[in-house]
VEXDREN-2710 file (C-alpha; in Angstrom, 1 decimal):
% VEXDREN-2710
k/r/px/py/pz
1/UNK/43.0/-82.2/17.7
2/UNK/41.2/-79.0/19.1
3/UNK/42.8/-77.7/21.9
4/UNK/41.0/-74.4/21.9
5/UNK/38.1/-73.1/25.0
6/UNK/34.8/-75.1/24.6
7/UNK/32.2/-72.9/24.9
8/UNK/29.1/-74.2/25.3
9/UNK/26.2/-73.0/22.7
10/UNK/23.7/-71.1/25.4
11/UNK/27.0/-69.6/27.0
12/UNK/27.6/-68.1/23.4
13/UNK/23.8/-66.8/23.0
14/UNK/24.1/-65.2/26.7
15/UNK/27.3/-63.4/25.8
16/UNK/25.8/-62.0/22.5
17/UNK/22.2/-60.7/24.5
18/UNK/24.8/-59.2/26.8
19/UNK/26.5/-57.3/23.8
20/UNK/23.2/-56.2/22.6
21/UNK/21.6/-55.4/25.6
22/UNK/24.7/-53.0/26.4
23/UNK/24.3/-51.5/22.2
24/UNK/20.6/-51.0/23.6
25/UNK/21.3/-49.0/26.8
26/UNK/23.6/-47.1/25.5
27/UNK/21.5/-46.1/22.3
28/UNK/18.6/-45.5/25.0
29/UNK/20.1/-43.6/26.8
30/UNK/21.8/-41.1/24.2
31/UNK/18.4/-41.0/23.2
32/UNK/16.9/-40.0/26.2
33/UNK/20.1/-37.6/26.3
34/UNK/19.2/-36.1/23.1
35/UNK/15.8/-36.0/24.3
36/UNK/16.5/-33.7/27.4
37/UNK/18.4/-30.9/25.8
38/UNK/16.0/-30.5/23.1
39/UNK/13.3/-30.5/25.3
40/UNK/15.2/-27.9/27.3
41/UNK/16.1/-25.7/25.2
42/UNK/12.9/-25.1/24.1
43/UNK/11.2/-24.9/27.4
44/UNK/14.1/-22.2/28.2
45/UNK/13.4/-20.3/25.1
46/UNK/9.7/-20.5/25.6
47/UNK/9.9/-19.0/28.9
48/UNK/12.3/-16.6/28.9
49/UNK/12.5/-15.0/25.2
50/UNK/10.4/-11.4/25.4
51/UNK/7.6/-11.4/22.7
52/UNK/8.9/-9.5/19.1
53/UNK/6.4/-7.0/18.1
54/UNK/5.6/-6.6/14.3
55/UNK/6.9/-2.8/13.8
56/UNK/6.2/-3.1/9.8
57/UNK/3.7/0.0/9.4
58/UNK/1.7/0.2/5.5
59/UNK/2.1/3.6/4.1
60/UNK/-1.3/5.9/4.4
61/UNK/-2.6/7.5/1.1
62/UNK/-4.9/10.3/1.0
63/UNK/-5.3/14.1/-0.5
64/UNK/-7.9/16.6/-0.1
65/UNK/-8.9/19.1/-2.2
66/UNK/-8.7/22.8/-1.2
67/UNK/-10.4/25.8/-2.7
68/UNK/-12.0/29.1/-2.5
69/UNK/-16.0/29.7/-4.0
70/UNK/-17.8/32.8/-3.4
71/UNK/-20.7/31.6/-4.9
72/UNK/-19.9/32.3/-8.6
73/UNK/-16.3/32.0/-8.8
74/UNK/-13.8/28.7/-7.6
75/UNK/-10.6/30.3/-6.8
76/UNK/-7.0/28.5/-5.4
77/UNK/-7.5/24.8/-6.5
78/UNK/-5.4/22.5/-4.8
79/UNK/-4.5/19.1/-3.2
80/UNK/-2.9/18.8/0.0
81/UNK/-1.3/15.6/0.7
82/UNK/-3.2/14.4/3.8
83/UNK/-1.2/10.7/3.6
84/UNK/2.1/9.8/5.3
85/UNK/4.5/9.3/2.1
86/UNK/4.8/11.1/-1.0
87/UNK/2.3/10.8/-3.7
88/UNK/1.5/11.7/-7.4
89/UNK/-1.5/13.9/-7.5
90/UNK/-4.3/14.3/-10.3
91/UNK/-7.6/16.1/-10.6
92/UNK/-10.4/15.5/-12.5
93/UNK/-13.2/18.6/-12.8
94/UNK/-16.5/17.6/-13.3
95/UNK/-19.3/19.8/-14.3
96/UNK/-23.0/20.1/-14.3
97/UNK/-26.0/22.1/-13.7
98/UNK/-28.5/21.8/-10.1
99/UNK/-32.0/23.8/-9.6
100/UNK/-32.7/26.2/-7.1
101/UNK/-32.5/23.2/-4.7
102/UNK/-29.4/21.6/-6.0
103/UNK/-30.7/18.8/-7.8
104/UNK/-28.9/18.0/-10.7
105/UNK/-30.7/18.7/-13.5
106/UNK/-30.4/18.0/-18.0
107/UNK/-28.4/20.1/-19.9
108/UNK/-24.7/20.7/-20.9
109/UNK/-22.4/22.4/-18.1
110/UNK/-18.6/22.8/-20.0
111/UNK/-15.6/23.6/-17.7
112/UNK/-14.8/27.7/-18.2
113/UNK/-11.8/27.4/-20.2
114/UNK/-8.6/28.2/-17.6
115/UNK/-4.7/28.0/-17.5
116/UNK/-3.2/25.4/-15.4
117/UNK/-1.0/26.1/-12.8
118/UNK/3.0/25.3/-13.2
119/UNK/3.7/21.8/-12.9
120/UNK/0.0/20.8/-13.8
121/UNK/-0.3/19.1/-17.3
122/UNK/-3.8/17.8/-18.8
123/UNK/-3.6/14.5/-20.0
124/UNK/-7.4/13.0/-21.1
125/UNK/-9.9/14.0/-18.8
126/UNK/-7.4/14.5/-15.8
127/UNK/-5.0/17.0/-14.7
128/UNK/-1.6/15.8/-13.6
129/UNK/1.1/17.0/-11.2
130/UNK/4.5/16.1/-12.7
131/UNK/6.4/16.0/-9.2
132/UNK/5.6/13.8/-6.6
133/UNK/3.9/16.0/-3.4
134/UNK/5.6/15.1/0.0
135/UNK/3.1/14.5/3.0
136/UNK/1.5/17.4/4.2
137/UNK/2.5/19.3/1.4
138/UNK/0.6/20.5/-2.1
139/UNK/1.6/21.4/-5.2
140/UNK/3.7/24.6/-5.7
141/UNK/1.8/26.1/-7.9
142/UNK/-2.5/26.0/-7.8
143/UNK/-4.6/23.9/-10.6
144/UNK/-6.8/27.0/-11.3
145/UNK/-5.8/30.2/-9.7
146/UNK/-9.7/31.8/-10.4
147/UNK/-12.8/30.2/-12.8
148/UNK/-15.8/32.0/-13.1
149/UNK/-18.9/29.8/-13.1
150/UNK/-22.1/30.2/-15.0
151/UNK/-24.3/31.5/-12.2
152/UNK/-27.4/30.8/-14.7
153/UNK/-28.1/29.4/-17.8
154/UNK/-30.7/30.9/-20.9
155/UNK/-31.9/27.5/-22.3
156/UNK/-35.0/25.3/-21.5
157/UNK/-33.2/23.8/-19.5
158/UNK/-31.9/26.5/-16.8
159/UNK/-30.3/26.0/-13.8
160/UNK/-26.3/27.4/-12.6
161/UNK/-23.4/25.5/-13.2
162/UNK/-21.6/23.3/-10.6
163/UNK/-17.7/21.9/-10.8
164/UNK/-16.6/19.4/-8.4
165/UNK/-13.0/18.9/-8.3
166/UNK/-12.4/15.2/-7.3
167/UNK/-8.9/14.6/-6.3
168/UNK/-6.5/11.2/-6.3
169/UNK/-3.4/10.4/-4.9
170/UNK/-1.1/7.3/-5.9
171/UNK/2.4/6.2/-3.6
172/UNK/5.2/8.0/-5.5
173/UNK/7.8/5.3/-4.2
174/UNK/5.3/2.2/-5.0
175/UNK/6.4/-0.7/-7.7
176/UNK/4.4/-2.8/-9.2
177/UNK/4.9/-6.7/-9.4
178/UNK/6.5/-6.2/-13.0
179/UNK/8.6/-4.0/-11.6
180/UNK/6.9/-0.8/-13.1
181/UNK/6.3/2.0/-10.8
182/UNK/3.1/1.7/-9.4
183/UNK/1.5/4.8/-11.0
184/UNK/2.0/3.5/-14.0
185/UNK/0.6/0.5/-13.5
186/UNK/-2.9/2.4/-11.9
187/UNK/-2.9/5.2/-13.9
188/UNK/-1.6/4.1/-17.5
189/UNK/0.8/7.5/-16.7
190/UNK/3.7/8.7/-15.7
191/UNK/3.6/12.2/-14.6
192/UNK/7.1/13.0/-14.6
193/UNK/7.4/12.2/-18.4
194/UNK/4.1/14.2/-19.2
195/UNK/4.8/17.5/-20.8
END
């Protein structure tokens, strides 16, 4: 014989909605809990964290070509490092003849054969400096030191003879994405092993 608390069937169900009623609460309100200190932490570091401003600076590379001309004669080539980091240097010279009015004009115009400066090493059509050249800075030694141009020329086709000296500087310190420095990667040189 059962001797045991009778419980009726709906008394059972209420005390069960009871239990999960309670489970619900409480996971509502850790929820809501969780909820709130998210929420303020962000809203507290939204408000009072200062703005960070981006200090990375991209190096600057530039050179500029200095010289003397008299009107027949190019004297003291050289690059000055106009850039903000050092830089490999090379010079092509590029000649050609102009009219009375400095048009350019047929005919052959050869460079006046010269002796580079110390340091400077031809290598194709260009002239490399071996060392890299710190900002604001040249190399120690001048490309040409004095050239005399052809002031005019005897053939059909006449005219004087011009030489630009177009200059180009490359980062010393870059690397390329294979892991090459980046003047050899642009250039196809390294002007520290050029001799």
């Amino acid at each position: 014989m059962y001797h045991g608390k009778y419980e009726p069937k709906h008394l059972q169900r209420k005390r069960r909605r009871r239990r999960n009623n309670r489970a619900g609460i409480l996971l509502l309100s850790l929820l809501m809990l969780v909820t709130t200190v998210v929420g303020g932490t962000l809203a507290y570091l939204v408000t009072n964290t200062e703005p960070v401003t981006n200090t990375f600076k991209p190096s600057f590379v530039d050179c500029e070509v200095t010289e003397d001309f008299n009107g027949s004669t190019k004297s003291n080539v050289n690059v000055i490092n106009i850039g903000d980091t050092d830089a490999y240097i090379r010079v092509k010279l590029v000649a050609y003849r102009v009219n009375d009015e400095g048009q350019h004009i047929g005919g052959e115009a050869e460079i006046p054969a010269f002796t580079p400066g110390a340091g400077w090493v031809k290598n194709g059509d260009y002239y490399y400096y071996t060392k890299p050249v710190a900002p604001g800075a040249q190399p120690a030694a001048d490309l040409i030191d004095s050239i005399t141009l052809s002031g005019s020329y005897t053939d059909a086709d006449g005219g004087k003879q011009v030489i630009e000296v177009m200059a180009e500087a490359i980062q010393a310190k870059g690397v390329a994405d294979d892991g090459t420095k980046a003047v050899v990667k642009a250039w196809g040189v390294d002007p520290e092993k050029l001799s």
